[in-house]
C-alpha positions in Angstrom: 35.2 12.8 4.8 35.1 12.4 9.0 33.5 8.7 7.8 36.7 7.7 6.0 38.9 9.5 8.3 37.3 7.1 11.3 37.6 4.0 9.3 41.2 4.3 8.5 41.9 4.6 12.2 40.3 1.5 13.0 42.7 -1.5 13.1 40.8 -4.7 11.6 39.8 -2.3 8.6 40.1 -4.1 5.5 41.3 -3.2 1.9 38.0 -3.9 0.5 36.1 -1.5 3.8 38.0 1.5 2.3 38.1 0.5 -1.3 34.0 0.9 -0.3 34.7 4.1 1.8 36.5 6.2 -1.3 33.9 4.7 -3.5 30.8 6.0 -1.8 32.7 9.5 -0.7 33.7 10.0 -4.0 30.5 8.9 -5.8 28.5 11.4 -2.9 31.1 14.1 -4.2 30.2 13.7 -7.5 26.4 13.7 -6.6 26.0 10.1 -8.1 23.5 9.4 -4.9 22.9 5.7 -6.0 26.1 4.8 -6.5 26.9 6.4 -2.7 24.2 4.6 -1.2 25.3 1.2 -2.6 28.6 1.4 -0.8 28.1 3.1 2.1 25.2 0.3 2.5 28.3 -2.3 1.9 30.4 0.0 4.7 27.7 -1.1 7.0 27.5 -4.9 6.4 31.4 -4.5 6.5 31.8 -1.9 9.8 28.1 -2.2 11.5 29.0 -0.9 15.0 31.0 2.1 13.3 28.6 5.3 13.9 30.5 6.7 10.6 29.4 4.4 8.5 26.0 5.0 9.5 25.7 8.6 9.3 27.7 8.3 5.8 24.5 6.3 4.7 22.2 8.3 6.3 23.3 11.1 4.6 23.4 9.8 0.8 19.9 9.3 1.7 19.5 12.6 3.2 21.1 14.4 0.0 18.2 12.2 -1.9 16.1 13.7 0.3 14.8 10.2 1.1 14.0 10.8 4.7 12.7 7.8 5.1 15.7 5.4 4.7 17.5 8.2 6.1 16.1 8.2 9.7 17.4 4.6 10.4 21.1 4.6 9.8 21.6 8.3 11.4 19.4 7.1 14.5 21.9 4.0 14.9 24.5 6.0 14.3 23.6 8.2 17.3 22.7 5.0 19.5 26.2 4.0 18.9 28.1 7.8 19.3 25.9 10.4 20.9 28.0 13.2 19.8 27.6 13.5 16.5 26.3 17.1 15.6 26.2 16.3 12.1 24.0 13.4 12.1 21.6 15.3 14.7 21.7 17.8 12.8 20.5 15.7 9.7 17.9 13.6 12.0 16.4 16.6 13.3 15.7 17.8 9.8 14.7 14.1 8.5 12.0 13.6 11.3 10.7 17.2 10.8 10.0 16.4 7.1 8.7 13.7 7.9 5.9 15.3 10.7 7.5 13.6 13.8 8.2 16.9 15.1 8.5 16.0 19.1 11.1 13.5 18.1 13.0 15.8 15.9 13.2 18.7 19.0 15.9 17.1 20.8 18.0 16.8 18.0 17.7 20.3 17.0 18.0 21.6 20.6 21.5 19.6 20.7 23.1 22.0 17.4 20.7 25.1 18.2 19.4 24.7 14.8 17.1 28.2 15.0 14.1 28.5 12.6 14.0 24.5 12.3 14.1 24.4 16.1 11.4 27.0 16.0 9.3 24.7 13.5 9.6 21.5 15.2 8.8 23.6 18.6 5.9 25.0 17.0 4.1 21.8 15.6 4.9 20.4 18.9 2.5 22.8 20.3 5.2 24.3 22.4 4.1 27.5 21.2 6.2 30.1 23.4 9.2 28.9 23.0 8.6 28.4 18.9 8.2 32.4 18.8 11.3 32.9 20.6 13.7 31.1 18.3 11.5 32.2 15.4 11.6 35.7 16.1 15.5 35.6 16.8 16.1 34.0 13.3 14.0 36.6 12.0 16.0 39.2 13.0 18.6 37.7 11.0 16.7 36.9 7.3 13.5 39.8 8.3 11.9 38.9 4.5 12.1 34.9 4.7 8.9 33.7 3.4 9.2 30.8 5.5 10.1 32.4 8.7 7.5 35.2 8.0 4.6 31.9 7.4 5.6 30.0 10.7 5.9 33.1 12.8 2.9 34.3 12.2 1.1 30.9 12.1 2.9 30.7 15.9 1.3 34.0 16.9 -1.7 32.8 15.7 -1.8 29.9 17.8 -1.1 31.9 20.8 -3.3 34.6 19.9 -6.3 31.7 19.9 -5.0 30.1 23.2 -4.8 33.2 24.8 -8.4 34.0 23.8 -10.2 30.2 24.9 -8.4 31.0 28.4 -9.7 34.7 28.9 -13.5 33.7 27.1 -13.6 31.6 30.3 -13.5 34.1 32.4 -16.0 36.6 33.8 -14.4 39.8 33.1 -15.1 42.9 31.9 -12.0 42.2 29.3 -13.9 38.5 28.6 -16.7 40.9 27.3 -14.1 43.0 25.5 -12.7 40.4 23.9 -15.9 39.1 22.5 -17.1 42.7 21.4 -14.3 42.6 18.8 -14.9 39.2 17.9 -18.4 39.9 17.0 -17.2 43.3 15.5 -14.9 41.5 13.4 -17.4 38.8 12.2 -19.8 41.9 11.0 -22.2 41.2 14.0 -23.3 44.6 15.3 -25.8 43.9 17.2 -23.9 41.1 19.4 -21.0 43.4 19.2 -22.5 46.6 20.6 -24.4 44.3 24.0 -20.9 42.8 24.6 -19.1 46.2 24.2 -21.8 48.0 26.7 -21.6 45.1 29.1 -18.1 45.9 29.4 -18.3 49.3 29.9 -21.2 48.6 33.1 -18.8 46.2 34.4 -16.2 48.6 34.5 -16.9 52.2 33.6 -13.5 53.4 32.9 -12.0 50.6 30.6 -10.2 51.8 27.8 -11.1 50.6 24.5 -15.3 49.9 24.3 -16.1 53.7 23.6 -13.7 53.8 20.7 -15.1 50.3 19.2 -18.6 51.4 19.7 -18.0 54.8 18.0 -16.6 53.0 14.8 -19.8 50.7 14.9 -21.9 54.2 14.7 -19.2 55.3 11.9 -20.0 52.0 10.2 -23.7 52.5 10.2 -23.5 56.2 9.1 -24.3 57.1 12.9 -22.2 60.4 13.1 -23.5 61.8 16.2 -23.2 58.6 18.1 -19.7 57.8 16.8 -18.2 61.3 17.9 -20.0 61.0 21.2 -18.3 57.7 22.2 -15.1 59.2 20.7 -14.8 61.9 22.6 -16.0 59.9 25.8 -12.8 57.9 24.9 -10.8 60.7 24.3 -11.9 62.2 27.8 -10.8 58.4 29.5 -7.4 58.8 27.4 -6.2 62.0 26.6 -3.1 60.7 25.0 -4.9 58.2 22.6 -3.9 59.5 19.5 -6.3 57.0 17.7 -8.7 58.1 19.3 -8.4 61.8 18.8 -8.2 60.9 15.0 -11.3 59.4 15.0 -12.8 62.1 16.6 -11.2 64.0 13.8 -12.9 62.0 11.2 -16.0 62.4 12.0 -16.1 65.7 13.4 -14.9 66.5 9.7 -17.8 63.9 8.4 -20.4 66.6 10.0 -19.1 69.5 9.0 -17.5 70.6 11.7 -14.3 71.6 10.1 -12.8 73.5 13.4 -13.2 70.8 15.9 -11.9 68.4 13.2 -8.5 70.5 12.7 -8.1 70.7 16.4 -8.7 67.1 17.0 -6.3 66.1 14.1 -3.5 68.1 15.2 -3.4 66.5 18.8 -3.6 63.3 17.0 -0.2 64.5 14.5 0.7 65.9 17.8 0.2 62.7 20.0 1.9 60.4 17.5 3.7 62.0 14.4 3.7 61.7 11.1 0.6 59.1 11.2 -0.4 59.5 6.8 -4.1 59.2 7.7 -4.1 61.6 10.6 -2.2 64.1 7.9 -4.5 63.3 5.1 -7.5 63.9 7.0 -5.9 67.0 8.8 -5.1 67.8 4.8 -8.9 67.6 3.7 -9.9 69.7 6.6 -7.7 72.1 6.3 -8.7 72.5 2.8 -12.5 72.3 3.7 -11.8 74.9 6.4 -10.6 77.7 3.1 -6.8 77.4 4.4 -5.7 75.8 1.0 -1.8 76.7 1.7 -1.9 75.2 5.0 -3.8 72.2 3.7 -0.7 71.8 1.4 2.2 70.8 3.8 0.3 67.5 5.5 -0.8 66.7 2.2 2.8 66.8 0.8 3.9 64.7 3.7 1.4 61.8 3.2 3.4 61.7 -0.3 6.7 61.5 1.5 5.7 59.0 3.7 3.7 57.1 1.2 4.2 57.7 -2.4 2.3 55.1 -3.9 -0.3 53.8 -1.7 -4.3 54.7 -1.3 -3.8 57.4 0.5 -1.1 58.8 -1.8 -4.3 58.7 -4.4 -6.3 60.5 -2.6 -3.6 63.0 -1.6 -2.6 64.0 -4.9 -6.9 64.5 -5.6 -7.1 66.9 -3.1 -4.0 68.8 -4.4 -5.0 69.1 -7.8 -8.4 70.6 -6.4 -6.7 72.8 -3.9 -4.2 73.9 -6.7 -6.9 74.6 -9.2 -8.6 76.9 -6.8 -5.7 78.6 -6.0 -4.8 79.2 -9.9 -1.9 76.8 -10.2 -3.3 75.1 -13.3 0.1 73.6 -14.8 0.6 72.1 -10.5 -3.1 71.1 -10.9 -3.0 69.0 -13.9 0.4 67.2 -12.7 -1.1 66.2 -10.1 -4.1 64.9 -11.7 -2.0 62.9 -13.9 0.0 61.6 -11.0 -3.3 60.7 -9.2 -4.8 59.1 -12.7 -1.4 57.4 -12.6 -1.7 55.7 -9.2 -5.2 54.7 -9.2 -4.5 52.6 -12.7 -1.6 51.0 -11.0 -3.5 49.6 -8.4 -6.8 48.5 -10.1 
């Protein structure tokens, strides 16, 4: 419409340049995208320093989603009026599909064009400022597939730069960093040397004792694990992770006291954590305090009805309720636990 609205304002226009005009608006209209393109390119022959008739071509193509005989006529079209947010717009997009990212940032930048802008920033390795319009049009559409993908394929480039630029470091953190790595890849060994190197480097860093207690877990090494947990719990009172842990396998060895006290500073340090209140559940239950074991239990279902730990939740019900001579309580939830595990098999 704005192309037929600048040709009939210019004076040399001929009958036949907006006999072609209505032809091609019409035929775009009626989404006849051949027809479009064959007048709008006669427009051009007729009017070919008009930006309008440019972008009007450009976008028949565009609508074909031929980006490739799009890009020309809206890049003349922008060589010959720079203020065209509609054909940036459109370029921006075309280049993008295309893969010439770089070139399609300015365009995007000029109408703010949000997630797209955050694409086209992302693949052109401009990674910080790709997470920053991402995360801003997340906010807007939080379950876009799309915006979910790029984000976190932008977080993963960061996350990776961010890790080549502190491996070259010689830092306790360096050897940190590499711990988990190695934990992550299954590599004890190589895990546990990078993990202790840290902690000789620097005796009070957060983090090591509590990765080298789940490597004991891991290998069934209960007294190791809760000695490194509780040396992390004694450099950071106020992890609640850590107190969980300690938790676990305090409750793993039997010791069903320490475990309860241990879980409850964890519930206590962060609230309402399912696996702190499933594990504080069991213990209860283990400790013969079957109506106290009930209420965390009963919360993991609240929190999470349907999930793993919902399975195991109702188990430990049914069994609490069967000692306690609930048997109609017992068997529903039995059922409800038979129910849940089938679902997710």
């Amino acid at each position: 419409m704005i192309a037929f609205v600048l040709l009939l304002l210019i004076p040399q226009a001929t009958p036949e340049l907006n006999q072609r005009v209505e032809a091609g608006l019409k035929a775009r209209r009626a989404g006849d995208l051949d027809a479009a393109i064959r007048e709008f390119k006669r427009v051009v022959e007729l009017a070919p320093d008009l930006a309008a008739a440019h972008v009007n071509l450009g976008a028949a193509y565009f609508d074909k989603k031929d980006y490739d005989n799009a890009i020309p006529p809206l890049k003349r079209a922008l060589e010959l009026n720079a203020d065209l947010p509609g054909a940036h717009q459109m370029l921006g997009v075309a280049l993008l599909a295309r893969g010439y990212a770089a070139q399609a940032v300015p365009h995007l930048e000029k109408v703010q064009a949000g997630d797209l802008l955050g694409v086209a920033l992302l693949e052109s390795g401009r990674v910080r400022e790709a997470i920053d319009r991402l995360e801003s049009a997340l906010l807007e559409r939080p379950d876009d597939p799309d915006l979910l993908y790029y984000l976190s394929q932008a977080y993963g480039r960061l996350s990776k730069q961010l890790f080549d630029r502190l491996a070259r470091l010689e830092s306790p953190r360096t050897d940190q960093m590499l711990g988990e790595a190695q934990a992550a890849a299954g590599n004890r060994d190589a895990a546990e040397k990078h993990f202790r190197a840290a902690l000789e480097k620097r005796p009070d860093l957060h983090g090591p004792h509590l990765a080298l207690g789940e490597l004991a877990l891991g290998a069934g090494d209960y007294e190791n694990a809760a000695r490194e947990f509780r040396e992390e719990t004694r450099l950071a009172p106020g992890s609640a992770v850590a107190a969980y842990k300690l938790g676990v396998v305090s409750l793993s060895r039997g010791q069903t006291r320490e475990a309860i006290a241990e879980l409850k500073r964890a519930d206590s340090l962060q609230p309402d954590m399912p696996e702190t209140l499933l594990e504080l559940g069991k213990a209860m239950a283990a400790a013969g305090e079957p109506a106290q074991a009930e209420k965390p239990l009963r919360k993991v279902l609240e929190l999470e009805p349907a999930s793993a730990l919902a399975e195991t939740a109702h188990y430990q019900l049914a069994q609490i309720y069967r000692r306690m001579g609930r048997t109609a309580e017992a068997d529903r939830e039995m059922k409800l636990f038979q129910e849940i595990r089938k679902s997710r098999k």
